[in-house]
C-alpha positions as CSV (number, residue, x, y, z in Angstrom):
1,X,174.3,62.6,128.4
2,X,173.0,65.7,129.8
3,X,169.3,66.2,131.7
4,X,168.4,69.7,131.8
5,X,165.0,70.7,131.7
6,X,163.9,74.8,130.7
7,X,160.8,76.6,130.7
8,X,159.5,79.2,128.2
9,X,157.3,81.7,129.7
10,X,153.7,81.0,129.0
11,X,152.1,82.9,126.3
12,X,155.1,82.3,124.3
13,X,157.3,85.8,124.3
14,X,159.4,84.9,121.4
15,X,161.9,87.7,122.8
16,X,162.2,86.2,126.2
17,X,164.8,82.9,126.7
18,X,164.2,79.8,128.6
19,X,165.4,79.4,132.0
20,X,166.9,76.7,133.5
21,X,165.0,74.6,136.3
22,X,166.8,73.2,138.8
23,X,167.2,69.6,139.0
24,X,167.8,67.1,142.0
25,X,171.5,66.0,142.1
26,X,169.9,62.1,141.4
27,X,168.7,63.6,138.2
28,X,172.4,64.4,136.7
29,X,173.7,61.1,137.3
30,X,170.6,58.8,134.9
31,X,172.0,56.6,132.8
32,X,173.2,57.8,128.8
33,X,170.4,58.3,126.9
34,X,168.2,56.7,129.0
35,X,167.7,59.6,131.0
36,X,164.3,62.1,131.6
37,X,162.0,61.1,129.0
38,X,158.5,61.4,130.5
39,X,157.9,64.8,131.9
40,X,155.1,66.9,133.0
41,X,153.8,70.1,135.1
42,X,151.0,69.5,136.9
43,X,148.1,72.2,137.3
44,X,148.6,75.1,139.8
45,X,145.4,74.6,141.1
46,X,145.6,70.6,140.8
47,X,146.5,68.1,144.0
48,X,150.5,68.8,143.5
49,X,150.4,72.4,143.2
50,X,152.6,72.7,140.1
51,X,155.0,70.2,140.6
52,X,156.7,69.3,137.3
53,X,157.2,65.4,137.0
54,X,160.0,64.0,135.3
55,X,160.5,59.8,134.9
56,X,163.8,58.8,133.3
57,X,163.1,56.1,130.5
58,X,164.8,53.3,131.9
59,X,166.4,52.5,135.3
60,X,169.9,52.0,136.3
61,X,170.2,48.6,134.5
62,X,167.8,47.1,131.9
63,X,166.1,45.2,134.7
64,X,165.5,47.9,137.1
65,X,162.7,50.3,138.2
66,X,162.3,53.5,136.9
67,X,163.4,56.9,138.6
68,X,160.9,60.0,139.2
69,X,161.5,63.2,140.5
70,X,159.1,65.7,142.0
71,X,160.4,69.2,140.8
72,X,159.1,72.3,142.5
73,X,155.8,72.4,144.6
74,X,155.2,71.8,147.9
75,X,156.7,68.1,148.0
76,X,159.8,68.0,145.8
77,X,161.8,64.5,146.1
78,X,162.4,61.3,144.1
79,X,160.1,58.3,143.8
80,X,160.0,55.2,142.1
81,X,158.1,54.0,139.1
82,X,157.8,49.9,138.5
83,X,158.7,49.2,135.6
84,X,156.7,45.6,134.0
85,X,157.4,43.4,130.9
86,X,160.3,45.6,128.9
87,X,158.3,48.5,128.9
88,X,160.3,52.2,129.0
89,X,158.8,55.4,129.8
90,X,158.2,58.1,126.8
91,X,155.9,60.8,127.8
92,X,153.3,61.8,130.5
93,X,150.5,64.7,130.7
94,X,148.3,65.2,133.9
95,X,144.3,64.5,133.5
96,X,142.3,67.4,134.2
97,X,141.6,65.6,138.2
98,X,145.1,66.0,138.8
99,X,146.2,62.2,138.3
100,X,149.2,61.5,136.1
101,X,149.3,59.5,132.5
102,X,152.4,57.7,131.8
103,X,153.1,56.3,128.1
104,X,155.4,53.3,127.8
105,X,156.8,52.0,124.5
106,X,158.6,48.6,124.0
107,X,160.7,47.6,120.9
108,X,162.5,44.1,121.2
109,X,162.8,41.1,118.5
110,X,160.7,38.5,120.6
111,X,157.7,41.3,121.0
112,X,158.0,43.6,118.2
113,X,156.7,46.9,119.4
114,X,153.9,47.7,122.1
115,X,152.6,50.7,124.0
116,X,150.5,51.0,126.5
117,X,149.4,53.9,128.7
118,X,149.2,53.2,132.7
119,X,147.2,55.6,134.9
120,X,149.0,57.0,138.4
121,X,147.0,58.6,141.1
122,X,148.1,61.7,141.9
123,X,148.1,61.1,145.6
124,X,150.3,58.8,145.1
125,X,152.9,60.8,143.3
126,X,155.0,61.5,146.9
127,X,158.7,61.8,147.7
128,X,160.2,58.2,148.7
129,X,157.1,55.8,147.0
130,X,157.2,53.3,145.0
131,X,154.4,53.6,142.2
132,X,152.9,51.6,139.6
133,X,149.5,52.5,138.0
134,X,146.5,51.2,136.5
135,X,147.0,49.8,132.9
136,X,144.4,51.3,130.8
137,X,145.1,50.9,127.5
138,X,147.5,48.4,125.4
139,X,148.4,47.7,122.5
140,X,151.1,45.7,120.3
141,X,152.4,44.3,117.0
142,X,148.5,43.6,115.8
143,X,147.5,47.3,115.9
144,X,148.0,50.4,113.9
145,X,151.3,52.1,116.3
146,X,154.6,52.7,115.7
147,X,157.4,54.3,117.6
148,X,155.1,56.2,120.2
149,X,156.6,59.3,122.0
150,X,154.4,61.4,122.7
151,X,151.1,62.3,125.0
152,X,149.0,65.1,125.2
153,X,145.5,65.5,127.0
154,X,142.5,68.2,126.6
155,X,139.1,68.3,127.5
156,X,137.0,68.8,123.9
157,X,133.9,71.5,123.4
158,X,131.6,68.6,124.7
159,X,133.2,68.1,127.6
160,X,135.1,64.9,126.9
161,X,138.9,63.9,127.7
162,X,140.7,63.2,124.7
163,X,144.4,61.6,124.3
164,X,146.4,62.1,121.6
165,X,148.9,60.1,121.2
166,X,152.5,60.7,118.3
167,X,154.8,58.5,117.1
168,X,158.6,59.2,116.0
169,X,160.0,58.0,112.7
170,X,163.5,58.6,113.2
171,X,163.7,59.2,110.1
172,X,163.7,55.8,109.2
173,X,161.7,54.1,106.0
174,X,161.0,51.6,108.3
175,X,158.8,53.3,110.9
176,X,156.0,55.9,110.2
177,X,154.4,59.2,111.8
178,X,150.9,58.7,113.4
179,X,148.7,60.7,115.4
180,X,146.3,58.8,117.0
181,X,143.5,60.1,119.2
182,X,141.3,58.8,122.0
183,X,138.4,59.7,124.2
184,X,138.9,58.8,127.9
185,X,135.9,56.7,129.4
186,X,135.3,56.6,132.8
187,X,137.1,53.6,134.8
C-alpha cells in the first residue's frame, strides 16, 4: 500500500544506504497494489534531463487511464497514460534517443495472457498530457511468454538496440521464468 521509490548511489557502494526520492502528493494516494509499477530515469544528457518516470499499473478503477509522474528534472508533474484492451503497466526503460518503452501485461480468462510493448516519444512525456504510444510489438496466448515484468534496454558491441524482456513465476508451478531478448529495428 505504500509507493516509495529509493536510489542507490551509482557504482554501487555497498556501505552507502538508499535515499528516499520524493514523491508528488498524487503518488501516495494510487490504488492498493496497483500502484507504481513501471518506472524509469531517463539519461542526464537525454531530452528530460534525468527525470525519473514512474506509471502506476492500473488507474483508479479497472476501466480507467493510467497515472504518470515526472520526478525531478526540469518539468516535474503528472500525466496521463491511455490505457487499451485490459492491458496494465509492468516496466519501462528509456531508448538510447531519449524516448520511453512501456511493457504492458494482461492476464484474464477470456484472453489468457498477452504483452505487448508500446513506444512513447519523449517529447511527449510533459506535465498535464495525455499519452498513448506506438504499439510495436505484441504478443499473446500463441507465443512463448509468461508473466512479463520486466524491461531492460542496451545498445550491443555492434551497435544494435537490444530488449530484454523477464517474466515472474510467482512462484507458482503454473507459470515459468523466461528471458527473452530482442533487437530493435528501425520504425
Amino acid at each position: 500500500g505504500r509507493h516509495p521509490i529509493h536510489a542507490f548511489p551509482y557504482p554501487l557502494d555497498p556501505a552507502e544506504r538508499a535515499t528516499s526520492i520524493p514523491l508528488p502528493e498524487a503518488a501516495r494516494h494510487l490504488r492498493f497494489n496497483k500502484g507504481l509499477e513501471a518506472i524509469a530515469a531517463s539519461s542526464p544528457d537525454g531530452p528530460l534531463g534525468g527525470t525519473i518516470v514512474a506509471i502506476a499499473e492500473r488507474g483508479a478503477t479497472f476501466d480507467d487511464d493510467m497515472q504518470g509522474f515526472l520526478i525531478g528534472g526540469a518539468k516535474p508533474g503528472s500525466f496521463t497514460l491511455t490505457r487499451h484492451d485490459d492491458f496494465d503497466a509492468t516496466d519501462a526503460a528509456f531508448l538510447p534517443d531519449g524516448d520511453l518503452l512501456l511493457l504492458e501485461r494482461r492476464f484474464n480468462l477470456r484472453h489468457g495472457i498477452g504483452m505487448r510493448i508500446r513506444r512513447i516519444d519523449a517529447d511527449r512525456l510533459k506535465p498535464g498530457a495525455v499519452i498513448d504510444g506506438e504499439m510495436i510489438m505484441e504478443a499473446g496466448f500463441a507465443h512463448q511468454i509468461d508473466n512479463m515484468e520486466a524491461l531492460a534496454v542496451h545498445t550491443s558491441a555492434s551497435g544494435d538496440t537490444i530488449l530484454t524482456i523477464l517474466s515472474d513465476d510467482n512462484r507458482s508451478i503454473l507459470q515459468r521464468s523466461l528471458l527473452l531478448r530482442f533487437r530493435l529495428t528501425d520504425r
